[in-house]
Each structure stands twice: as C-alpha cells, then as structure tokens.
Backbone as CSV, one residue per row, in Angstrom:
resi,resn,N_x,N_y,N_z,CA_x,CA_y,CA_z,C_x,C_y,C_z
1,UNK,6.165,-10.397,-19.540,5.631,-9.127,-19.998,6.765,-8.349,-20.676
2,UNK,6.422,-7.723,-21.628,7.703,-7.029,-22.274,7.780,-5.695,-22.189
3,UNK,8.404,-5.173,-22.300,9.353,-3.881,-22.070,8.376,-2.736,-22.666
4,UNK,7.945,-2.389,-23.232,7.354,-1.579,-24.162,6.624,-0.548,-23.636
5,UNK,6.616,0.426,-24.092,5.916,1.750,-23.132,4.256,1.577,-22.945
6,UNK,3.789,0.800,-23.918,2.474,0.014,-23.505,2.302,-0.282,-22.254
7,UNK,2.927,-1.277,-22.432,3.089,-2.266,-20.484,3.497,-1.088,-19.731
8,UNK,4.074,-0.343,-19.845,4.678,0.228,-18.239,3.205,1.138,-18.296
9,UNK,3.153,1.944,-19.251,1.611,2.553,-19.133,0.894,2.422,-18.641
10,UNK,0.303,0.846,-18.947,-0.550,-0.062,-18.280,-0.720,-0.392,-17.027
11,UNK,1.045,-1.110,-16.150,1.062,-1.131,-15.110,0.906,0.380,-14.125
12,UNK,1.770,1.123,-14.464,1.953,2.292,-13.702,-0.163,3.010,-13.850
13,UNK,-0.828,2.587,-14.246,-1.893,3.363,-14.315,-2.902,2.327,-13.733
14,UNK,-2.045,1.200,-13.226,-2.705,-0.217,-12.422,-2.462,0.631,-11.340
15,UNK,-1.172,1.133,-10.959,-0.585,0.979,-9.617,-1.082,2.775,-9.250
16,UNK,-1.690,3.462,-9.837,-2.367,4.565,-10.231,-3.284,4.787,-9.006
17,UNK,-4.396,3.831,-10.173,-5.822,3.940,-9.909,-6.133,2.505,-8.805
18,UNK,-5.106,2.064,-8.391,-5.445,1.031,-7.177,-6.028,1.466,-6.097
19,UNK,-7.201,1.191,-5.885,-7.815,1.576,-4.092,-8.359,0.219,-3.577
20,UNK,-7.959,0.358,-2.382,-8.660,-0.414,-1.637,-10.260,-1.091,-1.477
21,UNK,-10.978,-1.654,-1.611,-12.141,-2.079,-1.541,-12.629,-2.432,-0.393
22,UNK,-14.023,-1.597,0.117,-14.301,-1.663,1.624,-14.817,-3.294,1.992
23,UNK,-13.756,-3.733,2.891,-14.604,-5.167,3.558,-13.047,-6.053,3.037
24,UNK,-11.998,-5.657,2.388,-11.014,-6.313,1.860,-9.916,-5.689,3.232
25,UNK,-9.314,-7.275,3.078,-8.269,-7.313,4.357,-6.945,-6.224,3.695
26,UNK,-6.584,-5.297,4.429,-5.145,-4.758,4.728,-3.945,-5.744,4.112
27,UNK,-3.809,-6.967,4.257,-3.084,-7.887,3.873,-3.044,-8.298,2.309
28,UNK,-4.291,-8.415,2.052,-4.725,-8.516,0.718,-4.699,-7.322,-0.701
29,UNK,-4.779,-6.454,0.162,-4.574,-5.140,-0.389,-3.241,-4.839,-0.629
30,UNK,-2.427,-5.291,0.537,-0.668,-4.921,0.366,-0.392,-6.281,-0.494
31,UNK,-1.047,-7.343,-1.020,-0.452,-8.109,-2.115,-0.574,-7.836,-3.402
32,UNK,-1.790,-7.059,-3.304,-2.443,-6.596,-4.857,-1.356,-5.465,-5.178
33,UNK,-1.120,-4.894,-4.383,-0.029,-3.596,-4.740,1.317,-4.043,-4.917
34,UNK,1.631,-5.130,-4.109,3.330,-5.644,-4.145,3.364,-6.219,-5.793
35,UNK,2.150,-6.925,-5.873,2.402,-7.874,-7.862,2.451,-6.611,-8.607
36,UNK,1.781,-5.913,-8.430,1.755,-4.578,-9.385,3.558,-3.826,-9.334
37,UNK,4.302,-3.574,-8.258,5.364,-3.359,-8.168,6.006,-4.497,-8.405
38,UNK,5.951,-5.553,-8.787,6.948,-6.494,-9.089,6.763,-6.365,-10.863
39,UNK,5.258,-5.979,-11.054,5.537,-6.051,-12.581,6.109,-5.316,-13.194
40,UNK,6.124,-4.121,-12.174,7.037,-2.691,-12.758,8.282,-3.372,-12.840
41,UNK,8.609,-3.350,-11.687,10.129,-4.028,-11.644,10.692,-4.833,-12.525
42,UNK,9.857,-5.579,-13.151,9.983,-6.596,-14.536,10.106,-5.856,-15.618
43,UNK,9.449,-4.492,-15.888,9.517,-3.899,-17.041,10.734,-3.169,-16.848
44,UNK,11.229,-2.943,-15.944,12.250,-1.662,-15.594,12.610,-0.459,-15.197
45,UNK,10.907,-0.209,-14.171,10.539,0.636,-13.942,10.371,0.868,-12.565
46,UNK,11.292,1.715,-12.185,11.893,1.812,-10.781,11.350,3.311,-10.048
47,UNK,10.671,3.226,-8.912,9.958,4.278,-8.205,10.527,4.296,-7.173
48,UNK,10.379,5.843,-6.606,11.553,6.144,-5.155,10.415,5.707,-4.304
49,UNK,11.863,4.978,-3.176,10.513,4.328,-1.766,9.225,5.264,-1.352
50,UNK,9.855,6.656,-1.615,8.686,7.489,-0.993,7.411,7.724,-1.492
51,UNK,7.697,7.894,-2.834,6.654,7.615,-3.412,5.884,6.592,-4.020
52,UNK,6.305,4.986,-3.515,5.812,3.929,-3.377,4.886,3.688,-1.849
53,UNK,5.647,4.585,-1.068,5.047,4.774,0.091,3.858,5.192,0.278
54,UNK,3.750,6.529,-0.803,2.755,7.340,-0.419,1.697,6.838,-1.440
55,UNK,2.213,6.266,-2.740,1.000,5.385,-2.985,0.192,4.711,-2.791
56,UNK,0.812,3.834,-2.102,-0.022,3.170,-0.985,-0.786,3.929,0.054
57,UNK,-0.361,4.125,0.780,-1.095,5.376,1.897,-2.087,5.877,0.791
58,UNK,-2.008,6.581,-0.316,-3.339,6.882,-0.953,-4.411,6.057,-1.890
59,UNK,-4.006,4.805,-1.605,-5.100,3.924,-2.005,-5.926,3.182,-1.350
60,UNK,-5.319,3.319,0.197,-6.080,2.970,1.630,-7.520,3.618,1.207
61,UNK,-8.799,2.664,2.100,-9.586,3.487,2.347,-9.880,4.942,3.479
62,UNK,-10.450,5.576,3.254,-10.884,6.651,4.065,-10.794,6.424,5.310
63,UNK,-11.325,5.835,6.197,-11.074,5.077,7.014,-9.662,4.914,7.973
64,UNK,-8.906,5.057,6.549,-7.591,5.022,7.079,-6.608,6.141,7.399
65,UNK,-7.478,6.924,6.972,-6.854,8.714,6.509,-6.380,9.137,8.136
66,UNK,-6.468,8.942,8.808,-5.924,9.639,10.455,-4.716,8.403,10.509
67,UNK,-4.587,7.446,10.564,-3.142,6.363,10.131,-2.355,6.830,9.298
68,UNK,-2.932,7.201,7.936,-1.789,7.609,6.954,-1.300,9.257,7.230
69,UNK,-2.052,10.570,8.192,-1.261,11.486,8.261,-0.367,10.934,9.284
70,UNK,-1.040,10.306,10.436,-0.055,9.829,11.284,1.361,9.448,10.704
71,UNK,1.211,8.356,10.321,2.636,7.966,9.688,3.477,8.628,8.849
72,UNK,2.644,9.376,8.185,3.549,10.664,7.368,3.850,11.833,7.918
73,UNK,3.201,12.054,9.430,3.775,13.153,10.056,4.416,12.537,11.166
74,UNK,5.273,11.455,11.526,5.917,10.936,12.227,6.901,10.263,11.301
75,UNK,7.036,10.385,10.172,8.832,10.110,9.775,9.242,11.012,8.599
76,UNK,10.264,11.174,9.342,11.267,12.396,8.026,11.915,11.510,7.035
77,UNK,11.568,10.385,6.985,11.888,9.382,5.804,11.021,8.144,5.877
78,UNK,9.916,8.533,4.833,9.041,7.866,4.485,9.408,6.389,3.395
79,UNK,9.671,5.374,3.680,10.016,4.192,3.050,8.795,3.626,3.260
80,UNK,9.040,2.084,2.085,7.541,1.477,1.811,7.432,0.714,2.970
81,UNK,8.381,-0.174,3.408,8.872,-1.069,4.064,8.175,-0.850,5.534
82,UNK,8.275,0.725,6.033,7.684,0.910,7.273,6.481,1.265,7.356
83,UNK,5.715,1.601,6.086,4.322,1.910,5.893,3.542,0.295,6.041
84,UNK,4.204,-0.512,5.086,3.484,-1.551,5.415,3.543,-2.384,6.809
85,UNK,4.946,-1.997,7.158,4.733,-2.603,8.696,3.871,-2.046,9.676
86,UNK,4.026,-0.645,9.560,2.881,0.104,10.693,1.510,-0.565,10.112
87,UNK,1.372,-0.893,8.411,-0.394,-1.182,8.412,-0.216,-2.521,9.083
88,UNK,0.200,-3.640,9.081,0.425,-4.579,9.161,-0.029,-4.685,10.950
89,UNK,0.886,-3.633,12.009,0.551,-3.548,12.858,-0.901,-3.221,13.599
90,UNK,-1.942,-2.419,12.711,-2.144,-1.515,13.014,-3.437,-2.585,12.886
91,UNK,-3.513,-3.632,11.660,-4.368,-4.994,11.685,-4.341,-5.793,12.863
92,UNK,-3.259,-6.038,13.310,-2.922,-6.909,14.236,-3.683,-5.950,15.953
93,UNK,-3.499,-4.871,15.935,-4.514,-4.211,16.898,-5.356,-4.095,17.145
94,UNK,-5.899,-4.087,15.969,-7.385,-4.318,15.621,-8.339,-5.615,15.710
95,UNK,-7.344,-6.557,14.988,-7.840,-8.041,15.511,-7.963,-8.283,17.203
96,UNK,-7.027,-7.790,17.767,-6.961,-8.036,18.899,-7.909,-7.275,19.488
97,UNK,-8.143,-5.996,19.069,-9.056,-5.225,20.064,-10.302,-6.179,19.735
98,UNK,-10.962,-5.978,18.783,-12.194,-6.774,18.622,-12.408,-8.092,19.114
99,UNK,-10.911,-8.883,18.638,-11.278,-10.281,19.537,-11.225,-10.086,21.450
100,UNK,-10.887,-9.359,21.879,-11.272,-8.958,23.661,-12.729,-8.421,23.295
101,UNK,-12.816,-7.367,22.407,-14.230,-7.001,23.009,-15.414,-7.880,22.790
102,UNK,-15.320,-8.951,21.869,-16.197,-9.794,21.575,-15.923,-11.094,22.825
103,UNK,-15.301,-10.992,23.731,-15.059,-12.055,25.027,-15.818,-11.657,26.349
C-alpha cells in the first residue's frame, strides 16, 4: 500500500468507523482492528496508545459499555495492550461462566 494521503484517509476512516458486529467473537474483532493498525503502521501513521485504546473501547458493542468505563476509570494510563488483555479476559469469563451454567 503506498504512502499517499489517499491510503491513510482511507485506513484511518477504516479504523474510524469500525464497530463491532453483534454475534462476532471479541477475538475476531481485536484482529479486524490490529490489520487496520498494521496498515497504518505501513503507511506511517502512528497513533498514541491511548487513543488506540480508546478506539477500540468505542467500537465495542453496547453491551460492552459498563467494561469499557470500567477500564477507563481504573487506569491513569490507558494503553492498548491492557485493553485488549482485560477484553481478552473478560471472554475467557464468560466462556467459563456459561460453560458451568450449561453443566
């Protein structure tokens, strides 16, 4: 992809208007967003963790909105790195709760 204010346009208004789709895994969602930041990264277009952070957090579904104040009102330094680990976790709780309650 080349450099050109086209492409970054393009991507950055990918990485914009990205939301989540109801019934789509957490996992799947944090890949669709990571290629989109790698393409930035290819063009040369570099975003502060925080507000890679909070992009994410606002493309979650609704659903998720009591997780994402949570996590944003529990760190005075918001990085991407720990947003996706708390979602990451927060799947893994969930699998688990449901797989007990379905036993």
């Amino acid at each position: 992809m080349t450099k050109s204010l086209s492409n970054k346009l393009f991507l950055k208004k990918r990485l914009y208007n990205l939301r989540m789709k109801e019934g789509t895994p957490v996992l799947q969602h944090l890949n669709a967003f990571n290629r989109i930041l790698s393409d930035l990264l290819a063009v040369e277009v570099k975003l502060e963790e925080k507000n890679k952070a909070l992009l994410l957090l606002s493309s979650l579904l609704p659903s998720y909105d009591h997780l994402a104040t949570t996590i944003v009102n529990e760190n005075e330094i918001l990085e991407l790195e720990g947003v996706r680990h708390m979602l990451h976790n927060n799947e893994l709780m969930k699998k688990t709760y449901f797989t007990k309650e379905a036993s």
